[in-house]
C-alpha positions as CSV (number, residue, x, y, z in Angstrom):
1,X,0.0,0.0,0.0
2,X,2.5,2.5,1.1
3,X,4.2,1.4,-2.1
4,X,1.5,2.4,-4.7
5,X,0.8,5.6,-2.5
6,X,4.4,6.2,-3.2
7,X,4.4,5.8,-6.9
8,X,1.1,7.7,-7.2
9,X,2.7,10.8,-5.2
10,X,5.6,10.8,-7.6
11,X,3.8,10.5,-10.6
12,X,1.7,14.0,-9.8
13,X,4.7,15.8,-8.9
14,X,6.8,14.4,-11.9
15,X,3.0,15.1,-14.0
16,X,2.6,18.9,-12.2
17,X,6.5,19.9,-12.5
18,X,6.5,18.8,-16.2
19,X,2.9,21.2,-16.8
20,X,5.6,23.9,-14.5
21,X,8.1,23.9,-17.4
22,X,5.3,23.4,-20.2
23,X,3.8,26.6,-20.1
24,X,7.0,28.3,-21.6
25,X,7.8,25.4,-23.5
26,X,4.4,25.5,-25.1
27,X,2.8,28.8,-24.8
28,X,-0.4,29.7,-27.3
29,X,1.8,32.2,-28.6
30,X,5.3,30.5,-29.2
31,X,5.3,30.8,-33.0
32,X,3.5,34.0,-33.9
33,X,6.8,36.0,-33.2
34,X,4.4,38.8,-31.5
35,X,7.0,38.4,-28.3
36,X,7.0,41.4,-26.0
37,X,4.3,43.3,-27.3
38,X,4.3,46.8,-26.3
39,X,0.5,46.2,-24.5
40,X,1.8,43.2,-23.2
41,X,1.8,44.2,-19.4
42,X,1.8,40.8,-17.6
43,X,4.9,38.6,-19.5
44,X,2.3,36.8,-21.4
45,X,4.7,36.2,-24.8
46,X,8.1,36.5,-22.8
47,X,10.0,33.3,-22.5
48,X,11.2,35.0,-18.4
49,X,7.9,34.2,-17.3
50,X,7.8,30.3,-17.0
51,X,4.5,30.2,-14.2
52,X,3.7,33.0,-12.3
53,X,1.5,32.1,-8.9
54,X,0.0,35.5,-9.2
55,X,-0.5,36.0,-12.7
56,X,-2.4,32.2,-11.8
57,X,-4.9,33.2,-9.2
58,X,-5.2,36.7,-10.8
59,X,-6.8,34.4,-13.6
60,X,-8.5,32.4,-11.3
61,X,-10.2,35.3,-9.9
62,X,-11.2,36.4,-13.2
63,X,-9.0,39.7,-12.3
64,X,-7.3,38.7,-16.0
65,X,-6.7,36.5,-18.7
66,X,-5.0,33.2,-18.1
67,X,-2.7,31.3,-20.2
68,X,-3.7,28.0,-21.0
69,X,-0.4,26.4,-20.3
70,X,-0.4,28.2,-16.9
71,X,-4.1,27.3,-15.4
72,X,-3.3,23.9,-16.3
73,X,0.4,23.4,-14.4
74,X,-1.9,25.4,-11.6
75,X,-5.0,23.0,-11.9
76,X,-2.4,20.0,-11.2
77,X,-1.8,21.1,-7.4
78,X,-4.9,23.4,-7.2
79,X,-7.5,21.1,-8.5
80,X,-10.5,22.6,-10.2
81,X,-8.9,25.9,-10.9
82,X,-9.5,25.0,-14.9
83,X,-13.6,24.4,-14.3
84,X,-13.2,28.4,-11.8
85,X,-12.1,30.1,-14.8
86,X,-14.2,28.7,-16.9
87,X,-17.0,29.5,-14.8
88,X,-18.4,26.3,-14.6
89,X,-18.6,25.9,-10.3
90,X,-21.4,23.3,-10.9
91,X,-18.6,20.5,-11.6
92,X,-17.2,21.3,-8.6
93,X,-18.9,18.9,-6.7
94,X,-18.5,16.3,-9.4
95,X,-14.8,16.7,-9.1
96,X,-14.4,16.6,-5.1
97,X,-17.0,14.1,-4.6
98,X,-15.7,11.8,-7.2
99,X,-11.8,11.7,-5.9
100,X,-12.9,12.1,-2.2
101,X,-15.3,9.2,-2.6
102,X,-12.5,7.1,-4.7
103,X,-9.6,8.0,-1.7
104,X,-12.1,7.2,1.2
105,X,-13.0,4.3,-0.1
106,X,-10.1,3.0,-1.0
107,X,-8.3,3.4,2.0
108,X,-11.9,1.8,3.8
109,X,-10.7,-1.4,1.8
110,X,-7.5,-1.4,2.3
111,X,-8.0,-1.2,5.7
112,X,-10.3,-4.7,5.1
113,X,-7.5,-5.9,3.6
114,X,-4.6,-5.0,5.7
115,X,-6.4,-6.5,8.8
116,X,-6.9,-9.8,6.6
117,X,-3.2,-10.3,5.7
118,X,-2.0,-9.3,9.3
119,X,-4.6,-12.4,10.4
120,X,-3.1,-14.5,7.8
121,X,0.6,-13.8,8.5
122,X,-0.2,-14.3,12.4
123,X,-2.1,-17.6,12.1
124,X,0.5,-18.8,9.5
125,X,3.1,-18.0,12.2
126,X,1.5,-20.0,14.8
127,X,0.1,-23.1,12.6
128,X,1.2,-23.3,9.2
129,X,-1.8,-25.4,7.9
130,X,-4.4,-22.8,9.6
131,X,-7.3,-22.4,7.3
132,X,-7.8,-19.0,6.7
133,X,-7.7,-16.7,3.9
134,X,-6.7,-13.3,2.6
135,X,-10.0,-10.6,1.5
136,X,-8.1,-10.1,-2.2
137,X,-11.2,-8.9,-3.2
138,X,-11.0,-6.1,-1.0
139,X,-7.1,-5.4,-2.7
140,X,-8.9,-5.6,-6.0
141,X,-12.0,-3.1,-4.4
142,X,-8.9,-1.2,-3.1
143,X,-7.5,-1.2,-6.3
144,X,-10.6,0.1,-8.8
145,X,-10.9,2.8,-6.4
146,X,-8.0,4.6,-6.9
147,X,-8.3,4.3,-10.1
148,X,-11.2,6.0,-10.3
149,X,-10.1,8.8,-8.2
150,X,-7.3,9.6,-10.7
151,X,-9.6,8.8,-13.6
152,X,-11.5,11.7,-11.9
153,X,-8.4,13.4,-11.5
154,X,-7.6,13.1,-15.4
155,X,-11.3,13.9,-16.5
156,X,-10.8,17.1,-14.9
157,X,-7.8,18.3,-16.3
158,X,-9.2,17.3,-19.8
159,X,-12.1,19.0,-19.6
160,X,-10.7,22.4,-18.6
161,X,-8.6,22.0,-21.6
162,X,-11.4,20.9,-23.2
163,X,-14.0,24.0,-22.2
164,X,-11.0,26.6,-22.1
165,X,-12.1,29.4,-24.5
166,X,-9.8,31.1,-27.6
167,X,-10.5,32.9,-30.4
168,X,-7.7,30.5,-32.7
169,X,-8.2,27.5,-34.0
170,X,-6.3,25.4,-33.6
171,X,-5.0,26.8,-31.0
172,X,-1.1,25.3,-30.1
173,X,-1.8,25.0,-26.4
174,X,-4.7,23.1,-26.6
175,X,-3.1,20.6,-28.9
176,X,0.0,20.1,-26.9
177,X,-2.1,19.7,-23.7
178,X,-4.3,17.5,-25.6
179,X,-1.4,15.0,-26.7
180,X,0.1,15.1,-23.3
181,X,-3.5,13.6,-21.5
182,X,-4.0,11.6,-24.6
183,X,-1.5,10.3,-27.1
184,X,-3.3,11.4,-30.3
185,X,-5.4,13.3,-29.4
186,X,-3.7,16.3,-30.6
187,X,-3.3,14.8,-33.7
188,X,-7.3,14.5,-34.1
189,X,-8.0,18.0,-32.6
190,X,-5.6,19.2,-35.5
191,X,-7.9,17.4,-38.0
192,X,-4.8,14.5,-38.8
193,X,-6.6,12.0,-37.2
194,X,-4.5,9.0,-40.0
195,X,-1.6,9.8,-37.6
196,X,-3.4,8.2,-34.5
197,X,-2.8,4.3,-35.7
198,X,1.0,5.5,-36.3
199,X,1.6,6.6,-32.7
200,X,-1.0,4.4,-30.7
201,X,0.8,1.2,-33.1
202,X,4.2,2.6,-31.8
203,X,3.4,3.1,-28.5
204,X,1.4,-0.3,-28.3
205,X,4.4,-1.9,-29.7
206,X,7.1,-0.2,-27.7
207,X,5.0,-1.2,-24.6
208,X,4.7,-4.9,-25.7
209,X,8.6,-5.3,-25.7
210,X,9.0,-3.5,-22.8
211,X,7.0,-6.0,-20.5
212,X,7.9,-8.9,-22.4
213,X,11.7,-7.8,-21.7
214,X,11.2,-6.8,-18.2
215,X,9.5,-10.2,-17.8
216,X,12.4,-12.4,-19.2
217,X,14.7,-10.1,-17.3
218,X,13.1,-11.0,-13.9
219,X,13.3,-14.6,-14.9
220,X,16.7,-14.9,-15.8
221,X,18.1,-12.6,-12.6
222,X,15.9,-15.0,-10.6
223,X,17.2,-18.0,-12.2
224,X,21.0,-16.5,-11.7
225,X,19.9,-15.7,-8.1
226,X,19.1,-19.5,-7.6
227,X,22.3,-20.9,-9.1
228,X,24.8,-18.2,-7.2
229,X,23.0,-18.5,-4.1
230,X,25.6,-19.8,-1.4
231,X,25.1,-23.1,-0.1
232,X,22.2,-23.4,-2.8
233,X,21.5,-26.9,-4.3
234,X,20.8,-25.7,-8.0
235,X,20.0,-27.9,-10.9
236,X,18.5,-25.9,-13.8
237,X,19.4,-26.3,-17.2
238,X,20.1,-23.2,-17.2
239,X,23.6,-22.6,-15.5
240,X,24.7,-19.5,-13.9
241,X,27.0,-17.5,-16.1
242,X,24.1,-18.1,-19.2
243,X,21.9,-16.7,-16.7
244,X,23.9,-13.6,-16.2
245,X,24.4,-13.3,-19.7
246,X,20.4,-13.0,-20.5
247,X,19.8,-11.1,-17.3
248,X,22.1,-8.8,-18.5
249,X,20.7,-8.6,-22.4
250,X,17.0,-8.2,-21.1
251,X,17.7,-5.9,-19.2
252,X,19.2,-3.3,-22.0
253,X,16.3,-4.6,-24.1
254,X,14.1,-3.4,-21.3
255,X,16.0,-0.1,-21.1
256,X,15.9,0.8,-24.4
257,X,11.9,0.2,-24.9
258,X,11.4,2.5,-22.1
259,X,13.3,5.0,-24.1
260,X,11.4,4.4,-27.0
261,X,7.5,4.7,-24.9
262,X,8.6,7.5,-23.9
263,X,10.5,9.1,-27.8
264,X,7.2,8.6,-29.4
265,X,5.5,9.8,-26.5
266,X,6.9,13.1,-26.8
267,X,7.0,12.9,-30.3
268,X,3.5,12.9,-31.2
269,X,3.0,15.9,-27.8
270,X,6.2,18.1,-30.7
271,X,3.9,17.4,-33.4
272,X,0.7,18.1,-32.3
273,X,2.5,21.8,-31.0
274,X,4.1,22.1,-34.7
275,X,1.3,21.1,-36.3
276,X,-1.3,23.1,-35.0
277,X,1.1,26.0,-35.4
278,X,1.6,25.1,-39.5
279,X,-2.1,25.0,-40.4
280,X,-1.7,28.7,-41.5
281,X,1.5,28.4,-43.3
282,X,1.3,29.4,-46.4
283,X,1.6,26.1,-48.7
284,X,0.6,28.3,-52.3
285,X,1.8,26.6,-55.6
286,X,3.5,30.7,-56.5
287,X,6.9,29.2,-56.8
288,X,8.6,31.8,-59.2
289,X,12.4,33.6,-59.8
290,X,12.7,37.1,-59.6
291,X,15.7,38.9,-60.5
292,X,17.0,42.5,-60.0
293,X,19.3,44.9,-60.1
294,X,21.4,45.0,-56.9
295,X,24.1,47.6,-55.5
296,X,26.7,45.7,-53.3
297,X,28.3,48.2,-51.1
298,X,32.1,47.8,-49.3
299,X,32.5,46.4,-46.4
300,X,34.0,48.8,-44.3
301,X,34.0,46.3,-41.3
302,X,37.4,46.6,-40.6
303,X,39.8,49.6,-40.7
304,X,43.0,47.2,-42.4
305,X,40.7,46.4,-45.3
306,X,41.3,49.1,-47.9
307,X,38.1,50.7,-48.8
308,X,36.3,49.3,-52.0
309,X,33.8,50.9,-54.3
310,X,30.4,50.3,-54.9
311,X,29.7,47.6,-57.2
312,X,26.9,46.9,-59.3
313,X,25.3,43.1,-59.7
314,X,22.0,41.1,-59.7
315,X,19.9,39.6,-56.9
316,X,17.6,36.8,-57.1
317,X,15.0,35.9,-55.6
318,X,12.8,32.6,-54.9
319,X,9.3,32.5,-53.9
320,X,8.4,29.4,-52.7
């Protein structure tokens, strides 16, 4: 228990400090080269800016507007913050009753369950052919209920993304946040919804070899545990040294599909940014030469060069 409360706790704050740094990283403005706009009092298209708690719960507060990359890092930590500015304080309840009711429960059954496996361990301790049992179907009630909680959790981050309001579409922040809650999704907001196969087939594919690998990695470091094991009575077909030497490859194998969940992970959250940034590029078929006259003056750069006259010459020019 303490263990998956653990690994849950890490996950938010790896999941909240990533949404800290994506704000700059991804900001509805990084590609419209509008950066430090003279009416541009709050940072809003300066890369200095990265979150700003006030500029946050000024935006909460409906005092100004809020960046989407910056309510969402906020609605990470302060949760419901996206459905406040979006005036939409009737999902509050939604939202606090469905994690509350998914945490209390859980920890109701794990409780069940904690007292069971205490009994068990203690009657196993005093007769070892005691009859009683362990409540894993209060583990497994344990189990759906946190996942519902941070099913919750994750329903209401994607709907604030989701009901968050802009003028462009579509709108670069949006997509990026989109494709980091869903892989894909980006791509379908950006109206490329052929990508989606690409990326779910290399992400289901990457995540295939990674447990099969991490599975025959466990094996063969059990199997090398057995054999090396002092005073141990091994005889395996499997001898020690081959052990180590598949333990050993696995594991790489295991290493390197984690790199590659997480490369096309972040691939398709770069392209759903790019690509919802080149919808307006201009892709015309006016692909012409033009060519002019063209004075080249000196370069009077540097005092030991001896001045040169202006010459006269051609410039061309593509359009593309």
């Amino acid at each position: 228990m303490k263990r998956l409360l653990r690994h849950i706790l890490t996950a938010v704050l790896c999941f909240a400090a990533t949404m800290w740094s994506a704000s700059a990283q991804f900001k509805e403005e990084a590609f419209t080269q509008t950066y430090a706009s003279p009416d541009d009092t709050l940072g809003r298209d300066s890369t200095d800016t990265m979150f700003s708690l006030k500029e946050f719960f000024g935006g909460v507060m409906h005092k100004q507007p809020l960046r989407i990359g910056t309510m969402f890092a906020g609605s990470t930590v302060f949760i419901g913050s996206e459905q406040i500015y979006n005036r939409q304080y009737w999902k509050l309840p939604v939202i606090y009753g469905g994690i509350g009711a998914g945490i209390g429960m859980g920890l109701h059954y794990n409780g069940i369950y904690q007292r069971s496996k205490n009994a068990y361990d203690a009657a196993m301790a005093e007769n070892p052919s005691a009859s009683i049992a362990i409540d894993w179907h209060a583990r497994r009630m344990r189990n759906y209920c946190y996942a519902g909680a941070a099913l919750v959790y994750w329903g209401t981050l994607l709907d604030g993304v989701y009901n968050y309001k802009t003028d462009k579409y579509p709108h670069p922040g949006k997509a990026t946040l989109y494709s980091i809650l869903c892989p894909g999704l980006g791509q379908i907001y950006n109206g490329e919804a052929w990508k989606v196969p690409l990326y779910w087939g290399c992400l289901a594919g990457s995540v295939h070899f990674l447990v099969t690998n991490n599975t025959n990695y466990k094996r063969f470091k059990r199997i090398h545990n057995e054999a090396t094991a002092p005073g141990a009575e091994y005889d395996g077909p499997i001898s020690g040294e081959t052990a180590k030497y598949y333990r050993d490859s696995y594991r790489r194998l295991r290493d390197y599909s984690i790199v590659a969940v997480a490369g096309f992970y972040l691939l398709q959250i770069i392209d759903a940014n790019v690509f919802s940034y080149m919808q307006d590029f201009d892709l015309g078929n006016d692909i012409s030469l033009h060519i002019s006259p063209a004075a080249l003056g000196p370069d009077n750069a540097y005092a030991a060069i001896p001045q040169q006259p202006t010459a006269m010459g051609l410039k061309l020019g593509f359009n593309f």
